[in-house]
Jmol script that loads the backbone (N, CA, C; Angstrom):
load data "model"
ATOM      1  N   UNK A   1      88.934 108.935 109.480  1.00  0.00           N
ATOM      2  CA  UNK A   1      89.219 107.897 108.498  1.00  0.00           C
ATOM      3  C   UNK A   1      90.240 106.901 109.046  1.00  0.00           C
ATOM      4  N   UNK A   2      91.422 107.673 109.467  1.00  0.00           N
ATOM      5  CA  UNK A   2      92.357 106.369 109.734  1.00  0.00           C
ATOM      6  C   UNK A   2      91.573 105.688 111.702  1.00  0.00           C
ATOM      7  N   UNK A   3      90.626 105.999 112.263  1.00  0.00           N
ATOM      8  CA  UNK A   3      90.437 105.822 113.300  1.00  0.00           C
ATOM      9  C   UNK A   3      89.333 103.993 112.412  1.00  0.00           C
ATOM     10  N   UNK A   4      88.996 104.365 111.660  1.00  0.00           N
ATOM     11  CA  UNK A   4      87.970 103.689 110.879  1.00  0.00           C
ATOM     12  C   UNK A   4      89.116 102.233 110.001  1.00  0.00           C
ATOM     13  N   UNK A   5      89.844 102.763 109.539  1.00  0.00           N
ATOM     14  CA  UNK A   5      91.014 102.153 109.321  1.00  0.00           C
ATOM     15  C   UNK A   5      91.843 100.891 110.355  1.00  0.00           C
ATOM     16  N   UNK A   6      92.004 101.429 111.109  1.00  0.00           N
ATOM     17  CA  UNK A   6      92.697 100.807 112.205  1.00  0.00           C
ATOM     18  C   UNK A   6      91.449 100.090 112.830  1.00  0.00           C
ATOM     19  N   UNK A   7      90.385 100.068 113.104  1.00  0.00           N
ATOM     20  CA  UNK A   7      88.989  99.152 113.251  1.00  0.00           C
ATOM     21  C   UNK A   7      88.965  98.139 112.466  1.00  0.00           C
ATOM     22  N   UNK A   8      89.230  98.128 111.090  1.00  0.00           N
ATOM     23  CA  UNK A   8      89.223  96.913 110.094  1.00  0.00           C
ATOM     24  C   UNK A   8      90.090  96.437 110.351  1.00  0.00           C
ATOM     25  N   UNK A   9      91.752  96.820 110.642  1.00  0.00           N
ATOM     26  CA  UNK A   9      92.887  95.938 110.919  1.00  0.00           C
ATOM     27  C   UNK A   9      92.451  95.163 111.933  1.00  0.00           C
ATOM     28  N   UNK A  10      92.198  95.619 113.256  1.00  0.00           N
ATOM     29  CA  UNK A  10      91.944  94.652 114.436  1.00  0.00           C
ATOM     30  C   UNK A  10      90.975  93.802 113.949  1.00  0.00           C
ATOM     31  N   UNK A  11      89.748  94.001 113.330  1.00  0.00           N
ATOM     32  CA  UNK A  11      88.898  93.199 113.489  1.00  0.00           C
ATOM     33  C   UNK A  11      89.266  92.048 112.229  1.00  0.00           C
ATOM     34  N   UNK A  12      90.960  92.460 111.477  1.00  0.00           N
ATOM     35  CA  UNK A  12      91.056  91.057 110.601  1.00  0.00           C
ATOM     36  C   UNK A  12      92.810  90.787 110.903  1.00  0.00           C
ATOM     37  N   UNK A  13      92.596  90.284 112.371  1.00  0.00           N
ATOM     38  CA  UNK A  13      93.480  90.260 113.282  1.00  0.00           C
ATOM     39  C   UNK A  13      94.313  89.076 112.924  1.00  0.00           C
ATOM     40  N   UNK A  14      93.705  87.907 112.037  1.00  0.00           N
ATOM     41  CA  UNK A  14      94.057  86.386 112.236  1.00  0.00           C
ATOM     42  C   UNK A  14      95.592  86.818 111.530  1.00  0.00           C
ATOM     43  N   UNK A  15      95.727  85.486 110.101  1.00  0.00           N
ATOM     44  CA  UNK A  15      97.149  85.849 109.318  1.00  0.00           C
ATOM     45  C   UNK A  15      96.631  86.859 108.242  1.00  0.00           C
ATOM     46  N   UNK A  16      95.915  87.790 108.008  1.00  0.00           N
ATOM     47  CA  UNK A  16      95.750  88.936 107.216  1.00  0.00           C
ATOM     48  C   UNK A  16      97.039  89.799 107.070  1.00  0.00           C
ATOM     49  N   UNK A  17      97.339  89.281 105.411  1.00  0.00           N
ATOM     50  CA  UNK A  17      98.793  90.210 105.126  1.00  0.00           C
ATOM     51  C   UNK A  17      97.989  91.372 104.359  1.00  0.00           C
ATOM     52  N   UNK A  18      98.870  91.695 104.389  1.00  0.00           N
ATOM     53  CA  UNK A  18      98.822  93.850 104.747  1.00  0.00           C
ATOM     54  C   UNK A  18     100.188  94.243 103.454  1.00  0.00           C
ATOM     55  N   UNK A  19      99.550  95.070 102.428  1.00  0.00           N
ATOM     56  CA  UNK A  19     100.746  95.667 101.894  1.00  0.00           C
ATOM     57  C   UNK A  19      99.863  97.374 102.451  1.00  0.00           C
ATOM     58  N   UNK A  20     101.616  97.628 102.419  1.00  0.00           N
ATOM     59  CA  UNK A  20     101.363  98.927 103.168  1.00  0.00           C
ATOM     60  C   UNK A  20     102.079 100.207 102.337  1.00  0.00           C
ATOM     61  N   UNK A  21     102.218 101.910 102.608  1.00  0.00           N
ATOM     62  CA  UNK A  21     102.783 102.643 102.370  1.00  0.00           C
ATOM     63  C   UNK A  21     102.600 103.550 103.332  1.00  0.00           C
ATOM     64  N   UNK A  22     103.525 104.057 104.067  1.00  0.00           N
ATOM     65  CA  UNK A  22     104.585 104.894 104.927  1.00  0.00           C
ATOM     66  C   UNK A  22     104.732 106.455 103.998  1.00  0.00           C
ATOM     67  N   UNK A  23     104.608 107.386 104.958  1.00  0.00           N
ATOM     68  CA  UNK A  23     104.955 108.732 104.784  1.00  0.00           C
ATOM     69  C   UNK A  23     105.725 109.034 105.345  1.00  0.00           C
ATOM     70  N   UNK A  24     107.025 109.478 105.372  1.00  0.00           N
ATOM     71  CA  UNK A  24     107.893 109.598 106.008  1.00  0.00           C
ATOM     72  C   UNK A  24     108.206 110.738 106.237  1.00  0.00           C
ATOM     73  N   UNK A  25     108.930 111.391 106.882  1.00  0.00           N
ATOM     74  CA  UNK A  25     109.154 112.795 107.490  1.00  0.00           C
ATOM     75  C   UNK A  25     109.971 113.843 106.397  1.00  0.00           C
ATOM     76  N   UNK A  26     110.849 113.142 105.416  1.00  0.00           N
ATOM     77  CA  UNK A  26     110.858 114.303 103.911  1.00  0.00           C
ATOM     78  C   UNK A  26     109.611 113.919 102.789  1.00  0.00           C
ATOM     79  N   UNK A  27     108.864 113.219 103.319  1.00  0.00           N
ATOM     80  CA  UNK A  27     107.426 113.411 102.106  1.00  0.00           C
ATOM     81  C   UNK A  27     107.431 112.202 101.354  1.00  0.00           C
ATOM     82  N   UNK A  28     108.627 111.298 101.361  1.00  0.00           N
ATOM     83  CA  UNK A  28     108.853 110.466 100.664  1.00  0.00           C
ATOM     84  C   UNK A  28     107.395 109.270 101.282  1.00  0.00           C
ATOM     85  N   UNK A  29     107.552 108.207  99.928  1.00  0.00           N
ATOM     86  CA  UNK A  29     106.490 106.759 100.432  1.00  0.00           C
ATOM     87  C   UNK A  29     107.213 105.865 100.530  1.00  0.00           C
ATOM     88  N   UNK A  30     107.228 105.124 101.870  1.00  0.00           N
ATOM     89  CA  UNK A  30     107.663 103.655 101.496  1.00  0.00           C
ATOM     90  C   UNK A  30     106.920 102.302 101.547  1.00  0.00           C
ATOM     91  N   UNK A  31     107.309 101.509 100.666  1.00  0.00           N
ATOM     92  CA  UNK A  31     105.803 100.144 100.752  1.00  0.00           C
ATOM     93  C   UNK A  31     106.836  99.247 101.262  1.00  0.00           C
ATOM     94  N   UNK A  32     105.811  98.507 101.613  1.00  0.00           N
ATOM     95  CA  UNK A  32     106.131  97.511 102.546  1.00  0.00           C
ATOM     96  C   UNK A  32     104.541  95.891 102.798  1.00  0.00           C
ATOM     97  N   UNK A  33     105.242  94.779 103.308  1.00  0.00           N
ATOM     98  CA  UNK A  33     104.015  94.119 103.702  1.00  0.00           C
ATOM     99  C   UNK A  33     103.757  93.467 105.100  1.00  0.00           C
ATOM    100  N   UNK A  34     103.324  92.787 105.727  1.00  0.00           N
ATOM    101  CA  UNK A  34     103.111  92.777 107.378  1.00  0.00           C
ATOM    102  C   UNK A  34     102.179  91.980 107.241  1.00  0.00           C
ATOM    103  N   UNK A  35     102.247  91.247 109.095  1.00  0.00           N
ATOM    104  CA  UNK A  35     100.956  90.602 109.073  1.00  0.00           C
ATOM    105  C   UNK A  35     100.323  91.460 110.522  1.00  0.00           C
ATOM    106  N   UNK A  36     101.597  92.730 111.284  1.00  0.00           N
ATOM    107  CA  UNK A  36     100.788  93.445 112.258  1.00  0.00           C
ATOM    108  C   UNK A  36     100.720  94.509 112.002  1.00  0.00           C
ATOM    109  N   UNK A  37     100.407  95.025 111.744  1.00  0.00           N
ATOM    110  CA  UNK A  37     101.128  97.053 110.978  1.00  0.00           C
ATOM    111  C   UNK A  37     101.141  97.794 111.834  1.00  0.00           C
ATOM    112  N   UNK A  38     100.713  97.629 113.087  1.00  0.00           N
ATOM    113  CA  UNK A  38     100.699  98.463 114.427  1.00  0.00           C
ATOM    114  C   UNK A  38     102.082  97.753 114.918  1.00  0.00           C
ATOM    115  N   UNK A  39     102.796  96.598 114.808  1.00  0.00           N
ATOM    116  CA  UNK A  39     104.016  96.408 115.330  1.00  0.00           C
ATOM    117  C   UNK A  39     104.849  96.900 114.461  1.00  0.00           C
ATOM    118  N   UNK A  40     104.795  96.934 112.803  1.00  0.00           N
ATOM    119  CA  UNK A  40     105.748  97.239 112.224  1.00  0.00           C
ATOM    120  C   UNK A  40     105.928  98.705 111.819  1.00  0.00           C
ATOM    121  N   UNK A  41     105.033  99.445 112.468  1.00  0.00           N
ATOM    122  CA  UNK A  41     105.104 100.828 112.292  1.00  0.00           C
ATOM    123  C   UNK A  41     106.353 101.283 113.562  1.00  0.00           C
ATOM    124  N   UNK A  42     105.611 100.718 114.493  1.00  0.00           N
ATOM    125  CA  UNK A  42     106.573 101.117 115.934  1.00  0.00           C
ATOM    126  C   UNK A  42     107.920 100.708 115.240  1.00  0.00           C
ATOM    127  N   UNK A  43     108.029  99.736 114.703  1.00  0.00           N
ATOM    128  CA  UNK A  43     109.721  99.323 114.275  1.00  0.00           C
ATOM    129  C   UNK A  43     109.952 100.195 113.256  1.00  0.00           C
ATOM    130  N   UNK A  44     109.385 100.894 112.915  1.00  0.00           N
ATOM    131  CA  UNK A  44     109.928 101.550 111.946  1.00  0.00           C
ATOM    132  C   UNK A  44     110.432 103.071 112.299  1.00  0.00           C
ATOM    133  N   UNK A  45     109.889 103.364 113.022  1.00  0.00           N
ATOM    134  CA  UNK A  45     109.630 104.584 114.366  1.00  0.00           C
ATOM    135  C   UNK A  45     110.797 104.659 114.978  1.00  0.00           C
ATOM    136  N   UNK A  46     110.479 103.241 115.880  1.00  0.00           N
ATOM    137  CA  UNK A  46     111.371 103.336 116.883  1.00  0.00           C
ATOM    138  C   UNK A  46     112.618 102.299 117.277  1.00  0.00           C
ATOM    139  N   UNK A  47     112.657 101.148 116.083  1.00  0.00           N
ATOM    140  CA  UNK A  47     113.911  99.873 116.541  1.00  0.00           C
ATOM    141  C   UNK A  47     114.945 100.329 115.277  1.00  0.00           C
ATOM    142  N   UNK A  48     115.613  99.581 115.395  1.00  0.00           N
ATOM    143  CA  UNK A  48     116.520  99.073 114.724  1.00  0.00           C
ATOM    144  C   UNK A  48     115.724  97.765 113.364  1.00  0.00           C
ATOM    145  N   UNK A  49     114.797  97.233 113.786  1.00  0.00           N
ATOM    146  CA  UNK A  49     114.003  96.581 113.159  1.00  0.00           C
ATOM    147  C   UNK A  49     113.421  97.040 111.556  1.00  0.00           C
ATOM    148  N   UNK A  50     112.743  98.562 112.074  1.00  0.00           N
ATOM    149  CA  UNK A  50     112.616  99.477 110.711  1.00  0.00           C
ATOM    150  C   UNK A  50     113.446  99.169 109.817  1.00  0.00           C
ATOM    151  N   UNK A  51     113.154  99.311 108.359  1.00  0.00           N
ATOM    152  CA  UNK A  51     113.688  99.776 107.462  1.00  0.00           C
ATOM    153  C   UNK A  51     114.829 100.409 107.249  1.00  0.00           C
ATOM    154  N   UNK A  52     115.888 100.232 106.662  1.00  0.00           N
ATOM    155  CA  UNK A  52     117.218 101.232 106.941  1.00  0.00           C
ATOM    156  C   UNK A  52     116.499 102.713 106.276  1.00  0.00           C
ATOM    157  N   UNK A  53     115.891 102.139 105.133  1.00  0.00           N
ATOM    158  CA  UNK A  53     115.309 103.641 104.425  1.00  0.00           C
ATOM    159  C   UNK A  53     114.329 104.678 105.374  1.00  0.00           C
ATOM    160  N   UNK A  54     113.510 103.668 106.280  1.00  0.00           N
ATOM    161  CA  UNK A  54     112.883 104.759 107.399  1.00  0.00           C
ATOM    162  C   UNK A  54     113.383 104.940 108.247  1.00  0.00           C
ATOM    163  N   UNK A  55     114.218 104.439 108.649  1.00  0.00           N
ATOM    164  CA  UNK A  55     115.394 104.986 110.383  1.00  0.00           C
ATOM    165  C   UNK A  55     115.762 106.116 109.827  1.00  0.00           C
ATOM    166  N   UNK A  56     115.989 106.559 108.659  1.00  0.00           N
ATOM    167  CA  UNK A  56     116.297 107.862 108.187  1.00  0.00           C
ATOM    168  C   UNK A  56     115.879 109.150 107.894  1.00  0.00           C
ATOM    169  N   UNK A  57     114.357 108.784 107.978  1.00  0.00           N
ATOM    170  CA  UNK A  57     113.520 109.245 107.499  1.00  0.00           C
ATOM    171  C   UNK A  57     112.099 109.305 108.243  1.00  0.00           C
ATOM    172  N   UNK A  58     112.745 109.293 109.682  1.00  0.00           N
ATOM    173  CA  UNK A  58     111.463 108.975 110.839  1.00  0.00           C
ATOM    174  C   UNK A  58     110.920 110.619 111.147  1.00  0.00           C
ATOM    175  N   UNK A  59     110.082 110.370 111.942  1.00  0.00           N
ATOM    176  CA  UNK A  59     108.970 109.681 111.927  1.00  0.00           C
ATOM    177  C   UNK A  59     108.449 109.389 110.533  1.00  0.00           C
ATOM    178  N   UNK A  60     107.427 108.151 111.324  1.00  0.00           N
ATOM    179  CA  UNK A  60     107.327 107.761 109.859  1.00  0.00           C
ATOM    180  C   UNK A  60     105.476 107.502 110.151  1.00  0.00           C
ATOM    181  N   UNK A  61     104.652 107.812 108.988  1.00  0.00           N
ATOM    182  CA  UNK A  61     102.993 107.348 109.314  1.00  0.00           C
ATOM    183  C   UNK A  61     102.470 106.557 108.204  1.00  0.00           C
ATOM    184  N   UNK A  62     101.059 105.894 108.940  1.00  0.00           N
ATOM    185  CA  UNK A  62     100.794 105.428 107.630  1.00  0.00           C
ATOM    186  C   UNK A  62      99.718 106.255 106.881  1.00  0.00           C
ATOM    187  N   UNK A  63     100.068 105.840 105.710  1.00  0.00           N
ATOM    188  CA  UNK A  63      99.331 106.871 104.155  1.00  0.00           C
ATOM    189  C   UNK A  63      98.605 105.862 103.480  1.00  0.00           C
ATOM    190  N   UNK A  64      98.525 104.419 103.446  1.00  0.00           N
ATOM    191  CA  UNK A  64      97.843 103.916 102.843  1.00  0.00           C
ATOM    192  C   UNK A  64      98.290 102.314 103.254  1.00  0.00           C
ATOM    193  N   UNK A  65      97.302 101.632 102.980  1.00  0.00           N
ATOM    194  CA  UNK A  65      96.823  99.931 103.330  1.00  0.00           C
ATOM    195  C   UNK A  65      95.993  99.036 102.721  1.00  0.00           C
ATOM    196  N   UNK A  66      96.622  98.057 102.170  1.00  0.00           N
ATOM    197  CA  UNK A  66      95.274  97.395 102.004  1.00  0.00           C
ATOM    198  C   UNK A  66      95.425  95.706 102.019  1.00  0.00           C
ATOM    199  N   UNK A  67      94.561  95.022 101.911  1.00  0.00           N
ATOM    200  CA  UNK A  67      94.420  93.375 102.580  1.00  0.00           C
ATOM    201  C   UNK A  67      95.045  93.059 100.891  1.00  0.00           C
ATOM    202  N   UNK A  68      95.784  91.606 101.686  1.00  0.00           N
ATOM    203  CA  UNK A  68      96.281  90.668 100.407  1.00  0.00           C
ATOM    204  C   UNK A  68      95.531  89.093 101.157  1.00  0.00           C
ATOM    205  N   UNK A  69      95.360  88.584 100.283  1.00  0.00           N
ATOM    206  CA  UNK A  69      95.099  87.015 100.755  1.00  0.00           C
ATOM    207  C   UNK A  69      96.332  86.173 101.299  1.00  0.00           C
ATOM    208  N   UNK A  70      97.088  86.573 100.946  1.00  0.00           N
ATOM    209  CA  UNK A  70      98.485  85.333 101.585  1.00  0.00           C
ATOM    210  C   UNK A  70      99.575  86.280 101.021  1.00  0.00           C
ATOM    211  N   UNK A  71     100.981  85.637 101.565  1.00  0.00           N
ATOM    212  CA  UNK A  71     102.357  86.734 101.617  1.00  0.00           C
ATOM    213  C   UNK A  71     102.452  86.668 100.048  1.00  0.00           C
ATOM    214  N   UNK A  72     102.341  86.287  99.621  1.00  0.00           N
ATOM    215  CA  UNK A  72     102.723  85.494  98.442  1.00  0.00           C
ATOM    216  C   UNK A  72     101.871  86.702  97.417  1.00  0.00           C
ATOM    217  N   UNK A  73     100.746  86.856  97.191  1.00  0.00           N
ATOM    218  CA  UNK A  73     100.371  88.117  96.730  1.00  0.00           C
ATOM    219  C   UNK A  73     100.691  89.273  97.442  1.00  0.00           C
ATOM    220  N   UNK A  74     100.744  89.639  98.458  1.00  0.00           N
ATOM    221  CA  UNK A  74     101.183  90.796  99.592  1.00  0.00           C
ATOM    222  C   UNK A  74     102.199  90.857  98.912  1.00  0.00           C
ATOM    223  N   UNK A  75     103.285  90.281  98.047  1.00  0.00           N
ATOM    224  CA  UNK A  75     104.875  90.850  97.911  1.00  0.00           C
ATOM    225  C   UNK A  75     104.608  91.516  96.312  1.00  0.00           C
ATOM    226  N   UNK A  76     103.868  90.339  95.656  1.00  0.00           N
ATOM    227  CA  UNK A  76     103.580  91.067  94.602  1.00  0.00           C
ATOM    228  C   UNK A  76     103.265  92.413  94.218  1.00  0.00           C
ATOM    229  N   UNK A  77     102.059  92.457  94.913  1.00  0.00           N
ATOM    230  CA  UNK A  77     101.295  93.921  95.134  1.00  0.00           C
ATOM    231  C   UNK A  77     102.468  94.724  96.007  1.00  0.00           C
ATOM    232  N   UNK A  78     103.082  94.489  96.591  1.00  0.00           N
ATOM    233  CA  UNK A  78     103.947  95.673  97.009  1.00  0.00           C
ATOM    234  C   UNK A  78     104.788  95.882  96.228  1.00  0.00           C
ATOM    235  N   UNK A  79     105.829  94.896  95.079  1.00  0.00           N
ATOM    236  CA  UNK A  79     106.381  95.213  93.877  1.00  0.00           C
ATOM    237  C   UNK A  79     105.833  96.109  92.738  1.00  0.00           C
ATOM    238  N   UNK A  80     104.652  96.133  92.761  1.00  0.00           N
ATOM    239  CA  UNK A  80     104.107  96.935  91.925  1.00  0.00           C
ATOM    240  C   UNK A  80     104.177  98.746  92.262  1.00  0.00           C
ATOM    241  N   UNK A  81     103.071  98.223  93.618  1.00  0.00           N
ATOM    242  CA  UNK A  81     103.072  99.545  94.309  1.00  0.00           C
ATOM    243  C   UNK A  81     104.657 100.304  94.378  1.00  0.00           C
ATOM    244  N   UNK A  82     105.666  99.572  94.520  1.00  0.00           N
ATOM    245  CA  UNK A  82     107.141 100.320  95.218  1.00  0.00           C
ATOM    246  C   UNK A  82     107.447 100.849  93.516  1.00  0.00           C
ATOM    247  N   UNK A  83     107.200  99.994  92.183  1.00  0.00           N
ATOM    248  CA  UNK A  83     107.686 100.293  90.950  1.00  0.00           C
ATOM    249  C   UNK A  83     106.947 101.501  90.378  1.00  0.00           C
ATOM    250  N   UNK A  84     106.292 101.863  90.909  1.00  0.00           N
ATOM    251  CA  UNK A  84     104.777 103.096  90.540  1.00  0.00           C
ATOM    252  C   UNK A  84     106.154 104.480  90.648  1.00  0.00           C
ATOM    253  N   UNK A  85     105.445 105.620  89.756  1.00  0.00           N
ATOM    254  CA  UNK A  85     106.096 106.855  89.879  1.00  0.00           C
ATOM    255  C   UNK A  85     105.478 107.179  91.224  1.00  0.00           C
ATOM    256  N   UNK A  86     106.001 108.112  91.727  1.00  0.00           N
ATOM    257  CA  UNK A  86     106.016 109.283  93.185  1.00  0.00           C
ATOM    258  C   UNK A  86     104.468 109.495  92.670  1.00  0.00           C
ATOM    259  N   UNK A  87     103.740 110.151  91.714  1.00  0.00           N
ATOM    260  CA  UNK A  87     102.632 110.541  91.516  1.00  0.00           C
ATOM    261  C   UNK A  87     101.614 109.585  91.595  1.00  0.00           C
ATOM    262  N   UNK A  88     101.787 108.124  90.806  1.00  0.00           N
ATOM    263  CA  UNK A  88     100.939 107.135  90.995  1.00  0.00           C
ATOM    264  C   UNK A  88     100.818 107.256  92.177  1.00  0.00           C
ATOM    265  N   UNK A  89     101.974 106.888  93.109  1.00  0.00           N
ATOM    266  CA  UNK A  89     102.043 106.341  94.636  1.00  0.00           C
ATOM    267  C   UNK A  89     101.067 107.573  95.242  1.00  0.00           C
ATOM    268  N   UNK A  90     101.053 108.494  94.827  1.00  0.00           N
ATOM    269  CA  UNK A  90     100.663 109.929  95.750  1.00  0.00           C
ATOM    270  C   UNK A  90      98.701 109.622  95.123  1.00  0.00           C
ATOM    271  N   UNK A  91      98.664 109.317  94.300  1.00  0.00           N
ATOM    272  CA  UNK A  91      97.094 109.279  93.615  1.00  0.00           C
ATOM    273  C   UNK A  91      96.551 108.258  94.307  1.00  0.00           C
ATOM    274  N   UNK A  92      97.392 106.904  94.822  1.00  0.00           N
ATOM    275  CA  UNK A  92      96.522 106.280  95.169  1.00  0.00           C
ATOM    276  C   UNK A  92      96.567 106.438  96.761  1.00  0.00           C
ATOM    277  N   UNK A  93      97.047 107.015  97.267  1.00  0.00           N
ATOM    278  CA  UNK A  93      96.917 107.404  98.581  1.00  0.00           C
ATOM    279  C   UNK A  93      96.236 108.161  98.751  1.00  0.00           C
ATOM    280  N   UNK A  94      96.079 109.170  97.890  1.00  0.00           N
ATOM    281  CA  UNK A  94      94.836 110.743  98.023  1.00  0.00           C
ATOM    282  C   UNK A  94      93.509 109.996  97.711  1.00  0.00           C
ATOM    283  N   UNK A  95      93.690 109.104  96.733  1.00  0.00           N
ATOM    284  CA  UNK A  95      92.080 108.019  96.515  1.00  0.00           C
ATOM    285  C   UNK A  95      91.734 107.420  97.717  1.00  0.00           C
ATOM    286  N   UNK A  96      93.046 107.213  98.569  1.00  0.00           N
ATOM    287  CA  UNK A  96      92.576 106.302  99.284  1.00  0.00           C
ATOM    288  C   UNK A  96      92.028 106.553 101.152  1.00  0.00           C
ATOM    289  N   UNK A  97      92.521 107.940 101.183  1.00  0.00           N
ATOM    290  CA  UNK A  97      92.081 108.794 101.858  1.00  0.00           C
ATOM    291  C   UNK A  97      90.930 109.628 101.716  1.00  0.00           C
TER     292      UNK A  97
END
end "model"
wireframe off; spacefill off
backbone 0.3
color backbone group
């Protein structure tokens, strides 16, 4: 699945924003939005760049993705997604897997 996943990212390579959610190494989710998710994973992993909440909490993978039309909805939809209970967040990742 995520091999299938990562096929659709490349192949919508142009400015395709990305809201995202992160599994992090105590179980926790974090959302987030991007226009590379293969660069902003590594930063989250491995810079100073990451998230203060995932430098803490590394490794960190992804659990779920999906396309926004412009940043501008991408922030929205990640406000929502980040305001969701632990269970929402966990339902739509198990849906989405």
């Amino acid at each position: 699945m995520m091999n299938q996943l990562f096929k659709m990212i490349e192949h919508n390579k142009t400015t395709t924003w990305w809201v995202y959610l992160l599994r992090c190494s105590d179980n926790s989710l974090y959302a987030g939005v991007t226009t590379d998710i293969h660069r902003r994973i590594d930063e989250h992993n491995n810079s100073k760049l990451g998230a203060k909440y995932t430098r803490a909490r590394r490794p960190v993978s992804l659990a779920y993705i999906e396309e926004a039309d412009n940043k501008s909805l991408a922030c929205k939809r990640e406000y929502k997604i980040r305001h969701l209970a632990k269970v929402k967040k966990e339902l739509l990742v198990s849906n989405y897997l």
